[in-house]
NULUM-652984 format. One line per 10 residues: number of its first residue (from 1); their letters; for each residue x, y, z of N, C-alpha, C. Coordinates in Angstrom, 2 decimals. Last residue first. Example, Ala and Ser with C-alpha at 12.3 -4.5 7.8 and 13.67 -1.06 7.14 Angstrom:
2
2	sa	12.85,-2.25,7.08,13.67,-1.06,7.14,12.90,0.03,7.87  13.19,-5.69,7.80,12.30,-4.50,7.80,13.20,-3.30,7.80
% end
This chain:
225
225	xxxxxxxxxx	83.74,-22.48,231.79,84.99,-22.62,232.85,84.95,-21.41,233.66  80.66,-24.10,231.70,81.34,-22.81,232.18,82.28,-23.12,232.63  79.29,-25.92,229.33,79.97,-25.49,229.94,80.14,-24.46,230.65  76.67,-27.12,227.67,76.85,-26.41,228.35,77.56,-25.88,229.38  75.38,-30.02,225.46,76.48,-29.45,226.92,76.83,-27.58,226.66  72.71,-30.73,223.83,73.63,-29.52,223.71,74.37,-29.93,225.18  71.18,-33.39,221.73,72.09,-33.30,223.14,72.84,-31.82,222.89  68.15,-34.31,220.38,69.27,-33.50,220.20,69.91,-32.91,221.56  67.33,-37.14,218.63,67.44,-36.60,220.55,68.49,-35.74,220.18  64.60,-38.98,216.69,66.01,-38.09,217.01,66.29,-37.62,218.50
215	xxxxxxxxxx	63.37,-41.59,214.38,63.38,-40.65,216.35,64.74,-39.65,216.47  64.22,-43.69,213.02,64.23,-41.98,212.65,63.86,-40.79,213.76  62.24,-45.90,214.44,63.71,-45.97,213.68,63.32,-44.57,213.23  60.77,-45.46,217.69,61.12,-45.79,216.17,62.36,-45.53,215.77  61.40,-44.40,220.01,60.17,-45.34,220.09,60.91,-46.36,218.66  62.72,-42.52,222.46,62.81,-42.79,221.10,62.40,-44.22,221.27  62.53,-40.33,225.62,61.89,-42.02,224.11,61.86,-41.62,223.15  63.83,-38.68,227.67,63.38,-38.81,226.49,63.45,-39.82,225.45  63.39,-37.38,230.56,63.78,-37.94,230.09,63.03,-38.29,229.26  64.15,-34.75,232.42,63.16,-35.04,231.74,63.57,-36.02,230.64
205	xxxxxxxxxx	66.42,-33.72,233.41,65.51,-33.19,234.40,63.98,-34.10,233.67  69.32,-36.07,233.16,68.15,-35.75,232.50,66.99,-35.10,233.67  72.49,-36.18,234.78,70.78,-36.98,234.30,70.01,-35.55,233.91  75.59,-36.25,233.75,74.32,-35.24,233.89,72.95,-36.75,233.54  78.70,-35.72,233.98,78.00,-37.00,234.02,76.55,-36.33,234.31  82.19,-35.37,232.17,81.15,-35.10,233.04,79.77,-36.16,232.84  83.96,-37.62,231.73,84.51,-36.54,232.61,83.61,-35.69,233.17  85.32,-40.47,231.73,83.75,-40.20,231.82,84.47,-38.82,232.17  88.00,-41.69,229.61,87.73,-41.12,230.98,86.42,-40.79,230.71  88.04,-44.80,227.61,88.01,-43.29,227.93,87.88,-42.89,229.19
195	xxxxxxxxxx	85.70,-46.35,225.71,86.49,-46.38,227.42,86.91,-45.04,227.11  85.75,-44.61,222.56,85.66,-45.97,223.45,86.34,-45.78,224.88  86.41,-42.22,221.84,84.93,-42.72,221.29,84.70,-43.94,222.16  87.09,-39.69,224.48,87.58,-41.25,223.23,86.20,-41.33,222.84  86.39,-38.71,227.10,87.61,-37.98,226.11,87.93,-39.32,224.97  83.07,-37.84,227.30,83.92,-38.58,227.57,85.29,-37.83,226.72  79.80,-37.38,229.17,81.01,-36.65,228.03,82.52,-37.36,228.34  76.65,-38.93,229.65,78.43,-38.87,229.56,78.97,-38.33,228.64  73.32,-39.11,230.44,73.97,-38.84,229.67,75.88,-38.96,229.93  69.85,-40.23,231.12,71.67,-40.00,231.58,72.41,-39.79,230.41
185	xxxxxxxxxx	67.94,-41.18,229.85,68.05,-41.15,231.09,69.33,-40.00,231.63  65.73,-42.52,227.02,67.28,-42.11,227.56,67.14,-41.25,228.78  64.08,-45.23,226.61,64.14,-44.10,227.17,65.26,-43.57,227.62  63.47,-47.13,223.59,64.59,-46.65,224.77,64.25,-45.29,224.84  61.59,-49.68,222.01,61.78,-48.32,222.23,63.20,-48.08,223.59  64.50,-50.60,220.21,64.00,-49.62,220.86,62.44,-50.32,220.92  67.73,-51.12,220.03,67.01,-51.87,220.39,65.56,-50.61,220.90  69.25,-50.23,216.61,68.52,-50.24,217.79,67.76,-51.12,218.42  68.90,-50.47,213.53,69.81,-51.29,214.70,69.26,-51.59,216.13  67.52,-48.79,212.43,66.98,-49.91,212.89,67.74,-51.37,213.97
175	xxxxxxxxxx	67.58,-45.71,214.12,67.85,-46.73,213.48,67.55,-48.05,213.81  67.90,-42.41,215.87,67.94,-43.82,216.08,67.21,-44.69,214.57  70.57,-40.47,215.95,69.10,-40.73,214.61,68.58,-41.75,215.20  71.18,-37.26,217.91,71.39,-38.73,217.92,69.95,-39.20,216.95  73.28,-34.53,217.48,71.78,-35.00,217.69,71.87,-36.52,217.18  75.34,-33.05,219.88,74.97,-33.68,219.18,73.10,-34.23,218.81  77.66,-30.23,221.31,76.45,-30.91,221.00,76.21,-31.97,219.44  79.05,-28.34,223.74,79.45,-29.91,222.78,77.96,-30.15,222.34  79.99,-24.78,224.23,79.19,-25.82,223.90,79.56,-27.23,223.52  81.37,-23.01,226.49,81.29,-23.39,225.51,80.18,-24.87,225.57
165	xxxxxxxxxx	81.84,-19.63,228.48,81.32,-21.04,228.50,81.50,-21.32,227.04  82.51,-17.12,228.87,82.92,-17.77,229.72,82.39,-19.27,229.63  84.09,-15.06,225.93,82.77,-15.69,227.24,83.41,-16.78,227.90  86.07,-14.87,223.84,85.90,-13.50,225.49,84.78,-14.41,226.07  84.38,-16.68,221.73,85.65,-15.58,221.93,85.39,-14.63,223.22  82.48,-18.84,221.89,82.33,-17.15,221.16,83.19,-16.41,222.15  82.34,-22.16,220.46,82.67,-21.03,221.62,82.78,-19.95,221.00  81.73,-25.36,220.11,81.15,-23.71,219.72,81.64,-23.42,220.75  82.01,-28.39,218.77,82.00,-27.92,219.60,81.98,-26.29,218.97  79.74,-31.59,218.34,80.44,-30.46,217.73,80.55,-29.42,218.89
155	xxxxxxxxxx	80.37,-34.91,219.44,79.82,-33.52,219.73,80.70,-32.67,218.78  80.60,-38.09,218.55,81.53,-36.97,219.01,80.76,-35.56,218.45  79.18,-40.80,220.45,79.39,-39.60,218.94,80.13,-38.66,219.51  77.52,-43.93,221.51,78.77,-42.52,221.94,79.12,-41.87,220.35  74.38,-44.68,219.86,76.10,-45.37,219.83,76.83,-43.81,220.37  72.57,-44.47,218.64,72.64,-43.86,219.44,73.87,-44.28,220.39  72.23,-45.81,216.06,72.32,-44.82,216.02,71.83,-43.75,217.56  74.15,-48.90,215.64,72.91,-48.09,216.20,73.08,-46.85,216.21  76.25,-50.60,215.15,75.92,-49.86,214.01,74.43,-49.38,214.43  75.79,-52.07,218.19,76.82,-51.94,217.48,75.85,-51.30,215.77
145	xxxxxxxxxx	74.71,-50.52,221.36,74.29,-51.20,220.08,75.31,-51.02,218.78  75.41,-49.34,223.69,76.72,-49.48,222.60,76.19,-50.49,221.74  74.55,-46.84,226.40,74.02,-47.98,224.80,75.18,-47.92,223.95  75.25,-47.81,229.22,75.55,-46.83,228.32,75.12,-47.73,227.11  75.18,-49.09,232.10,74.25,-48.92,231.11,74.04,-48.33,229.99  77.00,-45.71,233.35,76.65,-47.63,233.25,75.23,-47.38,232.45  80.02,-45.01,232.27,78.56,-44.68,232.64,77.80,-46.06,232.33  82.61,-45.13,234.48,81.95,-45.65,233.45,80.50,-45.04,233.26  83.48,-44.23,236.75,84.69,-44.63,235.50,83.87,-44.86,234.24  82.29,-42.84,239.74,82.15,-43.27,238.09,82.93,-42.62,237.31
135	xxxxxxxxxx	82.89,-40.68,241.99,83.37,-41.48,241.75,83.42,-42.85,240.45  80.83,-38.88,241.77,81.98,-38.88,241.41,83.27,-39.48,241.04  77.37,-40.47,240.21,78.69,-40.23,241.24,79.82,-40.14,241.15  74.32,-39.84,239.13,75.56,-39.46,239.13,76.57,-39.66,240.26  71.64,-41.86,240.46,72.29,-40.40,239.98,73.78,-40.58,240.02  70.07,-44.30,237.70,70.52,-44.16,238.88,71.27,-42.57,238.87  68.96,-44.86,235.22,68.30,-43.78,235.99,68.80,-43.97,237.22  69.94,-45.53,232.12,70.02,-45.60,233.45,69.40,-44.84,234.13  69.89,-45.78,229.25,68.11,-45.70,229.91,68.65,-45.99,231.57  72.60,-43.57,227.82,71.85,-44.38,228.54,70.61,-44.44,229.40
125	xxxxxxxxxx	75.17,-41.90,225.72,73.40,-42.15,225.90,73.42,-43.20,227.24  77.62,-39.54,225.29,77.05,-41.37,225.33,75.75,-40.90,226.18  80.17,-37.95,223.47,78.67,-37.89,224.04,77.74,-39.48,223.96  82.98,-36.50,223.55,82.00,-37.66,223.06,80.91,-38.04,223.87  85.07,-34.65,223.91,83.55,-34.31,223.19,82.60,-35.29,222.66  87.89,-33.53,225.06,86.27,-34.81,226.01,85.21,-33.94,224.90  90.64,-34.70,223.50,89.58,-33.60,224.52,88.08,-34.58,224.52  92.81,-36.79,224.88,92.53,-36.19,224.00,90.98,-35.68,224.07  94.89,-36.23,227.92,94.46,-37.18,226.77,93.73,-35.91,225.39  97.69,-35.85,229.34,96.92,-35.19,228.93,96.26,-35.98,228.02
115	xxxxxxxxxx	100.59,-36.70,230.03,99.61,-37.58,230.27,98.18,-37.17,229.62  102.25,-34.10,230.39,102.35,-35.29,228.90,101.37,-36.84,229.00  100.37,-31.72,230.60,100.77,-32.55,230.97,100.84,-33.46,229.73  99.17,-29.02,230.41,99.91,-29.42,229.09,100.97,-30.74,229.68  97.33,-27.70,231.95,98.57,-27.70,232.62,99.86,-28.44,231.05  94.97,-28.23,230.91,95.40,-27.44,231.28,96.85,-26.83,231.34  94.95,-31.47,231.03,94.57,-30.69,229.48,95.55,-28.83,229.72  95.31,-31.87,233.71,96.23,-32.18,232.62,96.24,-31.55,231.57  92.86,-30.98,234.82,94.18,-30.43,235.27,95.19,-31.13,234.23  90.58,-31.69,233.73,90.80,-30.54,233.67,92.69,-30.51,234.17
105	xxxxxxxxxx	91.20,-35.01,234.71,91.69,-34.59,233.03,91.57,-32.71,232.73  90.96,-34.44,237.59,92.18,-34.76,236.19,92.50,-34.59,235.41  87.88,-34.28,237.11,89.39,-32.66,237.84,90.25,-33.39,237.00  87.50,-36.46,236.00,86.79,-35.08,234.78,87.96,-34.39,235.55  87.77,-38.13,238.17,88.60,-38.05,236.44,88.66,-37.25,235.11  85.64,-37.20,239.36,87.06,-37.33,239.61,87.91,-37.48,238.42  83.30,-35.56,237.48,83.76,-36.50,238.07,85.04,-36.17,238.51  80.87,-32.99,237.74,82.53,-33.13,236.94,82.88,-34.69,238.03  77.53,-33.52,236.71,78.81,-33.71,237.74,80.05,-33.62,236.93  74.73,-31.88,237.08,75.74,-31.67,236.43,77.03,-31.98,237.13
95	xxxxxxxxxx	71.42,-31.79,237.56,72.53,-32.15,238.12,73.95,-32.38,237.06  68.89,-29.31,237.81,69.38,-30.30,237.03,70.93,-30.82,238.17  66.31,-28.03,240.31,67.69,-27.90,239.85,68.40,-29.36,239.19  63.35,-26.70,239.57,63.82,-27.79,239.76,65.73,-27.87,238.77  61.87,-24.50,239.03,62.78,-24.25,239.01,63.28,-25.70,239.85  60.26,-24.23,235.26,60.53,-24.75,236.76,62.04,-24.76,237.36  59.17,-22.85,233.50,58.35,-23.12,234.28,58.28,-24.20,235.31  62.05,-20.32,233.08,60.77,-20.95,232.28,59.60,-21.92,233.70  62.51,-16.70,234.41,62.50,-18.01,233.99,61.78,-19.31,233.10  62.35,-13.95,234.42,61.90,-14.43,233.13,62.81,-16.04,232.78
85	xxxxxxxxxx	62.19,-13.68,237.35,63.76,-13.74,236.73,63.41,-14.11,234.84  60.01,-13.00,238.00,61.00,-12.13,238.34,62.15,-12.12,236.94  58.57,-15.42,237.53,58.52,-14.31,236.49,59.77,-13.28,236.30  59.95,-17.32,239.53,60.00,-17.31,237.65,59.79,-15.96,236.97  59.24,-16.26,241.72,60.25,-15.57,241.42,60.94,-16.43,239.97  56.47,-16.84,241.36,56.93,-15.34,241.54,58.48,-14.87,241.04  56.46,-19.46,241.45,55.92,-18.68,240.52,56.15,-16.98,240.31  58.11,-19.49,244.23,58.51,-19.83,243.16,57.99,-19.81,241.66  55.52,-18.46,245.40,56.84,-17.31,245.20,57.60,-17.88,244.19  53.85,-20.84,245.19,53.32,-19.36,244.62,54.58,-18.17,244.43
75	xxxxxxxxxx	54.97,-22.87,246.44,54.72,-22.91,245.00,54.41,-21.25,244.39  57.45,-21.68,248.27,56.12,-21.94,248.40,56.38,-22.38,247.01  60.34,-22.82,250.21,59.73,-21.76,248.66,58.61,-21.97,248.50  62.56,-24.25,251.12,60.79,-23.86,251.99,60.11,-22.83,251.10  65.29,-23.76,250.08,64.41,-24.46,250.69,63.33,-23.79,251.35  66.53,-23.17,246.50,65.74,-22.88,247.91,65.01,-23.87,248.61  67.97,-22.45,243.31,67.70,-23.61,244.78,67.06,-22.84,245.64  67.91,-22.38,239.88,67.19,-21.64,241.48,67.48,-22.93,242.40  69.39,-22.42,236.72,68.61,-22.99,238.00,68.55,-21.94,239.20  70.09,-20.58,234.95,69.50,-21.89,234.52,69.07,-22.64,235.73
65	xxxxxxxxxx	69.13,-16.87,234.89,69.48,-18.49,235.32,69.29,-19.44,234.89  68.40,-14.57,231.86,68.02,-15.73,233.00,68.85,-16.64,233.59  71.35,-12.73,231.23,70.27,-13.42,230.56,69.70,-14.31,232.38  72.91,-10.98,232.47,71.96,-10.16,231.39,70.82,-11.50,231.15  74.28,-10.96,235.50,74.10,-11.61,234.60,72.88,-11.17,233.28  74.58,-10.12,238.21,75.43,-11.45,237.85,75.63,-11.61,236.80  72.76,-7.90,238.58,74.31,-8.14,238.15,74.90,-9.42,238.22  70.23,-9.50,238.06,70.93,-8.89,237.47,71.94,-8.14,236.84  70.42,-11.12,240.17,70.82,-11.58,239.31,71.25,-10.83,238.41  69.50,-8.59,242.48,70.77,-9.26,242.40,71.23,-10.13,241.22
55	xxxxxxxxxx	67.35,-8.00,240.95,68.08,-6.73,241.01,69.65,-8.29,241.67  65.73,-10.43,241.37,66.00,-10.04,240.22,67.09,-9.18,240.23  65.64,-10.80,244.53,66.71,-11.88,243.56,66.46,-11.37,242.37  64.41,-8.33,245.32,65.69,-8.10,245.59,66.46,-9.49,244.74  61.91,-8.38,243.83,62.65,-7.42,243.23,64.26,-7.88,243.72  61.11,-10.99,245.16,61.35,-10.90,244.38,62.30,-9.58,243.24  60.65,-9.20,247.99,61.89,-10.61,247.75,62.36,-11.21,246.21  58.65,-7.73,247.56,60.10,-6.97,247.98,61.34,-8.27,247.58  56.69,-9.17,247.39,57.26,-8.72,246.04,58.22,-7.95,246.13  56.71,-10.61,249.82,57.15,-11.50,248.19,57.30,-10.42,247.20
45	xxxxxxxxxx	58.12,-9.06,252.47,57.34,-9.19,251.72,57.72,-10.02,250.43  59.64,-11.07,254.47,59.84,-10.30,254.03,59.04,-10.13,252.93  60.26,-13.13,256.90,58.85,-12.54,256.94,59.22,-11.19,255.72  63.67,-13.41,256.62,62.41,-14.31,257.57,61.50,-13.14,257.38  65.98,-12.58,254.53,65.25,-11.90,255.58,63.76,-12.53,255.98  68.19,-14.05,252.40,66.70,-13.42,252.17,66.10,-13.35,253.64  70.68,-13.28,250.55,70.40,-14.25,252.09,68.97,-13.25,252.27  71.30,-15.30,247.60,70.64,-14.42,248.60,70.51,-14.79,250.12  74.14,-15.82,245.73,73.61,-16.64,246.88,73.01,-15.12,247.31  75.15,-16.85,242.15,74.96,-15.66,243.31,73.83,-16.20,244.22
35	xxxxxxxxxx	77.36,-18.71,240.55,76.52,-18.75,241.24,76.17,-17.09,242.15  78.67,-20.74,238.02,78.61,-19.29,238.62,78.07,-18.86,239.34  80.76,-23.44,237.64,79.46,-22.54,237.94,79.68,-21.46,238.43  82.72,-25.04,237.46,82.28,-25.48,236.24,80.68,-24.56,236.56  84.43,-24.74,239.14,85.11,-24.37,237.55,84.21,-24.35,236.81  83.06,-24.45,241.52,83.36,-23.17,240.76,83.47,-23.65,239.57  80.81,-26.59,242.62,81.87,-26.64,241.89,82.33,-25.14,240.99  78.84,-26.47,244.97,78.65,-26.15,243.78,80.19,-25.38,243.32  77.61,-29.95,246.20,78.93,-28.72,246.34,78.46,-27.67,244.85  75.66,-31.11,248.94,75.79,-31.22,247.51,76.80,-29.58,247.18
25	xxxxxxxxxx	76.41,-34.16,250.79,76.54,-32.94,250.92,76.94,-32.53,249.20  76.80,-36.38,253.24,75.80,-36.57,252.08,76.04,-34.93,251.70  77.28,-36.54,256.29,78.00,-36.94,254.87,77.87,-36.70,253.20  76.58,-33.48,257.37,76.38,-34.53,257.19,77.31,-35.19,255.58  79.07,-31.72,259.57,78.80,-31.19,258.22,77.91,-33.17,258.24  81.16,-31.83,261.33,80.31,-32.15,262.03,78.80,-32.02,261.33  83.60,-31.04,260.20,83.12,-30.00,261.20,81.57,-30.28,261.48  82.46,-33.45,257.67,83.66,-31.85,257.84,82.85,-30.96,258.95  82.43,-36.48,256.38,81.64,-35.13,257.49,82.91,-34.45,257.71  83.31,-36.47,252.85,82.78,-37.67,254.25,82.57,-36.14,255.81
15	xxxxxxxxxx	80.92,-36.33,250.34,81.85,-35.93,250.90,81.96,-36.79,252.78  79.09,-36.81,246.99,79.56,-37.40,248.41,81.01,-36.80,248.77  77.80,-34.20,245.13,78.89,-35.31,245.32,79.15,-35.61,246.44  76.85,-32.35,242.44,76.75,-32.89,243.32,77.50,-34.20,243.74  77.09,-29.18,241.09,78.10,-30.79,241.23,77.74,-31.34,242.36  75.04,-27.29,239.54,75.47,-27.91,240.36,75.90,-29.23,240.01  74.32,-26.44,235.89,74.02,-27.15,237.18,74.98,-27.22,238.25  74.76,-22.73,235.65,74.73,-24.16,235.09,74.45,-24.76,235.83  74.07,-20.56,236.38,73.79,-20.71,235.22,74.55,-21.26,234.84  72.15,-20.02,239.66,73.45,-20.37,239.08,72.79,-20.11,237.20
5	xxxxx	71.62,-18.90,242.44,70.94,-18.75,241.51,72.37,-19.19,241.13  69.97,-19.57,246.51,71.27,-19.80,245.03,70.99,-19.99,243.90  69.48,-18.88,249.14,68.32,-18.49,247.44,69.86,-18.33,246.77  68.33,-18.71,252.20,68.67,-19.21,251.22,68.75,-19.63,250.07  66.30,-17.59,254.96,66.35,-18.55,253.86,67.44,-18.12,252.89
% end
């Protein structure tokens, strides 16, 4: 078995068959993850299996994972190997896509192309619940209630010098504008307050209603270059 520990989400994304590979195939995007892969030994005790993905995360990394993959994990080891890793109380992996237009715009911003737009910290809402695809220009269903308070915003951004990730975050008021109640679903980081490139594209492991006017939803992103 197979035991990928990351600390961010995976990019998941249609690919067409490679070496006989099924179409459907989920990637875990370096720029934007870190990942350490166990190759865990058929019939191996659980608390030998657990010491060996703690003692391996642990050089990866001082703080917990943000996700676990595995296939055929009981419920009881995957309780096991929460504690291991002083995870929280699941290890159900989020989805975190860099779109096609997200590599782009990484490679322009980068590269100081004179096409280069202007940086991606705008943060859009929507009650969509379809998943992420790389191929999205838009996030559909995105709420653009006009003077609503869950209208695309521009994220504050944080980084701490020498690390390897940064933050965009916002907290959204909802208002009487609104059409509510709304369950938000999905989320988009964009480079404009309007149209724009979508550059990354994340559903929700748990999605969250705002019922009333003064409801709040506080959005953090979580980068790793």
């Amino acid at each position: 078995m197979l035991l990928t520990l990351g600390d961010t989400a995976p990019i998941a994304t249609r690919i067409g068959a490679i070496h006989g590979a099924p179409a459907d195939v989920t990637l875990l995007d370096p720029t934007v993850c870190h990942t350490t892969t166990i190759d865990v030994p058929d019939g191996l005790d659980p608390e030998a299996f657990c010491r060996q993905v703690a003692g391996a995360w642990a050089a990866h990394s001082a703080t917990a994972p943000g996700w676990v993959r595995a296939d055929g994990m009981t419920p009881e080891l995957e309780a096991a190997v929460r504690d291991a890793l002083r995870m929280p109380a699941s290890l159900d992996v989020p989805v975190m896509l860099l779109t096609n237009a997200g590599h782009d715009f990484c490679a322009k911003q980068l590269s100081g192309s004179a096409s280069a737009t202007a940086v991606a910290k705008w943060i859009a809402l929507t009650a969509n619940t379809s998943d992420p695809a790389a191929g999205d220009t838009t996030l559909t269903g995105e709420i653009t209630t006009a003077s609503g308070g869950l209208v695309r915003a521009a994220g504050t951004y944080a980084h701490t010098g020498g690390t390897s990730t940064y933050t965009v975050s916002n907290t959204f008021t909802a208002n009487g504008n609104d059409s509510l109640p709304v369950t938000v679903a999905k989320l988009g980081l964009f480079d404009a307050s309007s149209s724009g490139n979508i550059v990354f594209e994340t559903k929700l492991d748990t999605t969250a209603t705002l019922s009333a006017s003064g409801d709040t939803l506080a959005i953090t992103w979580t980068i790793t270059v």
